[in-house]
C-alpha positions in Angstrom: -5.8 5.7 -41.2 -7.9 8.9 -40.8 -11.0 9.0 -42.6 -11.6 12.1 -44.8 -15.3 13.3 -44.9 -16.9 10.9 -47.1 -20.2 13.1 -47.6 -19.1 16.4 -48.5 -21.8 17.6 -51.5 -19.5 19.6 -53.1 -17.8 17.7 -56.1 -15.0 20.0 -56.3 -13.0 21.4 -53.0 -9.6 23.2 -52.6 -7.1 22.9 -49.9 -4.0 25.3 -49.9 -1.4 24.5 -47.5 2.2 26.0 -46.2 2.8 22.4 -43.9 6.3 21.7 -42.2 8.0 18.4 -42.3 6.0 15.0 -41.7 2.8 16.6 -41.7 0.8 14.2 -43.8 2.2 11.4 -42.8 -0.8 9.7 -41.5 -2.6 7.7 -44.1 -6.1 8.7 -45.3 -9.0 7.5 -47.6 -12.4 9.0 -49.4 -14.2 8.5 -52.4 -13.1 11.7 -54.5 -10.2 11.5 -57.4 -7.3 13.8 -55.3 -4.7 15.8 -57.2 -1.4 16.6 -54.8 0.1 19.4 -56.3 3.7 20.0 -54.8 5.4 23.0 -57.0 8.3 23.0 -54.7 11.6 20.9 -55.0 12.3 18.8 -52.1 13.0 15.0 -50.9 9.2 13.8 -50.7 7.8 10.3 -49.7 4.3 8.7 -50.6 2.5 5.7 -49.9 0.1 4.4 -52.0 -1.8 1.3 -51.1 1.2 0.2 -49.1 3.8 0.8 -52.0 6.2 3.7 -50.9 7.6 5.8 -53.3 10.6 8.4 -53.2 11.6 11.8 -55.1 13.2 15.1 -55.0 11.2 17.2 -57.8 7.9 19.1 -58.4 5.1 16.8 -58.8 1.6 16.2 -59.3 -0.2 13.1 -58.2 -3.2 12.0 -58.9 -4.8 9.1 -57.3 -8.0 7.1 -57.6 -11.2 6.9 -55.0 -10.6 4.8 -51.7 -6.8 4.7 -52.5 -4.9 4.5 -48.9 -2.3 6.9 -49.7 0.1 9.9 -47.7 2.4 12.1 -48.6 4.8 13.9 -46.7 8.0 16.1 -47.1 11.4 14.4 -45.9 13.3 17.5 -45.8 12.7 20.0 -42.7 11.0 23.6 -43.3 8.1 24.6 -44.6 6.3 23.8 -48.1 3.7 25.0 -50.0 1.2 21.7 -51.3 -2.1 22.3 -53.3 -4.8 19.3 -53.2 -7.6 19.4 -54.9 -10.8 16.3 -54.9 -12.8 16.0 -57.6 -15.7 13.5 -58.2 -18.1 11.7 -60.5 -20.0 14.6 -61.5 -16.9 16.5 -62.6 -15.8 13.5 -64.7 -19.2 13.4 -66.6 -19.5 17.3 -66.9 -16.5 17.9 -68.6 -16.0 14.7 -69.5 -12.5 13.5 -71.6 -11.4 17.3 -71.3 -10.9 16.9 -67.6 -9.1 14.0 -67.6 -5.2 14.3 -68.1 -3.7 11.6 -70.3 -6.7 9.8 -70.7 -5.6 7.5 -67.6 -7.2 8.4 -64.3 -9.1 4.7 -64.0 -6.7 2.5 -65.3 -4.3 2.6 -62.3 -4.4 4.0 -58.3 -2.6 6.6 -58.6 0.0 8.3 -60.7 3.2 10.2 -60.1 4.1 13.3 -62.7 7.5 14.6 -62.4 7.5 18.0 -63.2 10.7 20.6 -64.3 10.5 24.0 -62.1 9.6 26.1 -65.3 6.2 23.9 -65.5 5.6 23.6 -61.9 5.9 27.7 -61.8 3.6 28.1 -64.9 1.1 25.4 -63.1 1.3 27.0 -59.6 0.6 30.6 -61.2 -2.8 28.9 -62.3 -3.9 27.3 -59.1 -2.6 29.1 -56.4 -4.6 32.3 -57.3 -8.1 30.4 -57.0 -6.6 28.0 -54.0 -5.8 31.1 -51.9 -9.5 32.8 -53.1 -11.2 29.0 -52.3 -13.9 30.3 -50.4 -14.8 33.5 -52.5 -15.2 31.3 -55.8 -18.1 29.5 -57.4 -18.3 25.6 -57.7 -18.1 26.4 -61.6 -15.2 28.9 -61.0 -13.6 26.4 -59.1 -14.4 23.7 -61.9 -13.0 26.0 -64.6 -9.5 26.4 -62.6 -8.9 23.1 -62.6 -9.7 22.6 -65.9 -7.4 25.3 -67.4 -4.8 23.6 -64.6 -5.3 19.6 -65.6 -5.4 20.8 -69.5 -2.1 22.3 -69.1 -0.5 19.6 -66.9 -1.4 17.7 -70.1 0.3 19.5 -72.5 3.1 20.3 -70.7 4.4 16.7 -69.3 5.5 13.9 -71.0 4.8 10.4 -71.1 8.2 9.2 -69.6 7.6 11.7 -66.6 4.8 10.2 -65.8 4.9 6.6 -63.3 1.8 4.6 -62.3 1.8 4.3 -58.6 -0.2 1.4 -56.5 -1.4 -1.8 -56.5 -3.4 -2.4 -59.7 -5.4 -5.1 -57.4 -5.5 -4.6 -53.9 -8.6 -6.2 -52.5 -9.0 -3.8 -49.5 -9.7 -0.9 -51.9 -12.4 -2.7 -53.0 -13.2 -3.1 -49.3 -13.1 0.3 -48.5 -15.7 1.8 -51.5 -18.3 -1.3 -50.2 -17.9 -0.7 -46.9 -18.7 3.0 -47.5 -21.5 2.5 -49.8 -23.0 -0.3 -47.5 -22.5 0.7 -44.4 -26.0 1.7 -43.4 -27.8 -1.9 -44.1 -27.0 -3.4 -41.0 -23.1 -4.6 -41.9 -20.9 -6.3 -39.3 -17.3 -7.7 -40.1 -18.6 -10.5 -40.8 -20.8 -9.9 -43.3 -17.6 -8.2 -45.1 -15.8 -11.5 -45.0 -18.5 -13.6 -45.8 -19.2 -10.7 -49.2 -15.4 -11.3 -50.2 -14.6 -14.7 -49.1 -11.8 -14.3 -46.6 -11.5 -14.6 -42.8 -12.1 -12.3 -39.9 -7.9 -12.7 -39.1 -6.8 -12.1 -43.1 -9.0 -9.5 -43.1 -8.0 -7.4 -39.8 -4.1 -8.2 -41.2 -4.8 -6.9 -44.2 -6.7 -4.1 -43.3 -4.1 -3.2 -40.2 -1.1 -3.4 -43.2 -2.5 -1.0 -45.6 -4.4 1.2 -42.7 -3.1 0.9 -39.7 -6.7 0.6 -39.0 -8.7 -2.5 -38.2 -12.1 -3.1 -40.4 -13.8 -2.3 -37.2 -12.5 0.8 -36.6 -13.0 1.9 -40.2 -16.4 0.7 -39.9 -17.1 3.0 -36.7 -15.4 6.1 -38.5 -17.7 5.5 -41.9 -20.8 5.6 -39.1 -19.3 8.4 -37.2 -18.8 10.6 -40.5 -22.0 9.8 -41.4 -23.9 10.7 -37.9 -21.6 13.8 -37.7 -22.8 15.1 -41.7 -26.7 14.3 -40.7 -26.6 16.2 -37.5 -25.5 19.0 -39.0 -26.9 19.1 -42.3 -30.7 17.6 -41.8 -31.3 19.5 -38.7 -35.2 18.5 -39.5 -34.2 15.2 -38.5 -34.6 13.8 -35.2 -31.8 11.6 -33.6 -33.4 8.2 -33.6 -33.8 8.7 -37.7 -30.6 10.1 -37.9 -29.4 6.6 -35.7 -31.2 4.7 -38.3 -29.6 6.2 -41.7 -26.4 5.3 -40.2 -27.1 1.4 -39.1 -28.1 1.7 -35.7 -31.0 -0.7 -34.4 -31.0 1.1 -31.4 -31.0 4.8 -30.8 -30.0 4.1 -27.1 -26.5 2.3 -28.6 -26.4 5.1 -31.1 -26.2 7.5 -28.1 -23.1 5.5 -26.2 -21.4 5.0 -29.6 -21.5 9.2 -30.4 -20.3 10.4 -27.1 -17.8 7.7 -26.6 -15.8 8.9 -30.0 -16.6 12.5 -29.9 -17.1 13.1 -25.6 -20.4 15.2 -25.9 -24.2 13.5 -27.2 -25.4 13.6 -30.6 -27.7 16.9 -29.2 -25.1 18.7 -27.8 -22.9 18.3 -31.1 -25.8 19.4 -32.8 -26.0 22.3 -30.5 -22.2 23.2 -30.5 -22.0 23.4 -34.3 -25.3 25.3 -35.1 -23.8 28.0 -37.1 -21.7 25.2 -39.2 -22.7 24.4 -42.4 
């Protein structure tokens, strides 16, 4: 399972992509609402919290925060996909104008079918602002996808529309502790102990929906973390920077960087000085 950036600040972000065949296969997680935006016909596959799913027209899908989900094109060539994440903050701006059908927390995810007149007329509102993404303002950016999710709301019908998911699935619940705790000293075994299962349900659980262990995810959530302070607090030194992401010790924190990234946490600082 990768792990998407969990501590991006902007609420809103755009990704615009022409991908060939399989190219989102692997299975990835983050705390943001995503909207998959596929305006193309073509034989697509999804997974969503280990449920796969099937289809051959346009589609949005829309899934929740710390859903395991993929999707991916079955048929060769190249396809255009438009993803958007949105967060809290959107929700509570804009609040019930933003969200499509009145639904987006009562299920995972959701699959819209779409006809290729209303993917057209939906594409000729995104893709402008998706292919401008860096030029525009958050609150241009907001404003798009406003106009976008109001008319995907108009335009599709109930019956189009299928809830996607596991309405219960105990590791999603994992996942958004585990990334909102992860800082305060948490081991595996503090997780199981928190949710009342054993370390082997647990890793087979977590290695069904993930193909990750609750180690590794654990590492990545630290990783992510170091990675986003190194760059962004460059005011901070390395041992605080060790101890904002759960590290006793800044010597460990020092082995841990450099074994998942090859370089030191001060040499990744000094690589990426012009990022961010």
């Amino acid at each position: 399972m990768k792990l998407e950036d969990f501590f991006m600040p902007d609420d809103i972000q755009y990704s615009y992509f022409l991908s060939e065949r399989d190219e989102m296969l692997f299975s990835h997680v983050h705390p943001k609402f995503e909207t998959y935006f596929c305006p193309g016909k073509r034989k697509q596959r999804s997974v969503i919290n280990g449920k796969e799913y099937i289809y051959d027209f346009p589609c949005v899908i829309i899934s929740s925060p710390y859903t395991i989900h993929s999707m991916s094109s079955i048929e060769d060539g190249q396809y255009e996909r438009m993803v958007v994440y949105f967060g809290d903050r959107t929700l509570s701006e804009f609040g019930e104008r933003i969200v499509p059908i009145d639904f987006l927390r009562q299920s995972p995810g959701y699959l819209i079918e779409l006809s290729d007149s209303e993917a057209d007329e939906l594409a000729d509102i995104l893709r402008p602002a998706m292919t401008r993404s860096p030029e525009l303002s958050e609150n241009e950016k907001e404003l798009v996808f406003l106009l976008f999710l109001n008319r995907l709301t108009d335009i599709c019908e109930k019956d189009k529309i299928t809830p996607i998911g596991d309405t219960d699935l105990y590791i999603q619940k994992v996942l958004k502790y585990m990334t909102e705790n992860f800082d305060a000293g948490m081991t595996v075994d503090s997780i199981c102990a928190k949710f009342a299962v054993s370390r082997s349900k647990l890793d087979r659980d977590f290695k069904a929906f993930s193909d990750s262990t609750a180690h590794d995810f654990l590492d990545s959530c630290r990783l992510n973390r170091a990675k986003n302070l190194l760059l962004r607090d460059r005011a901070s030194n390395i041992r605080e920077v060790a101890e904002l992401c759960g590290f006793q010790s800044e010597t460990y924190f020092y082995s841990f960087f450099k074994k998942y990234t090859g370089i030191s946490p001060r040499e990744y600082r000094k690589t990426n000085k012009n990022v961010i």
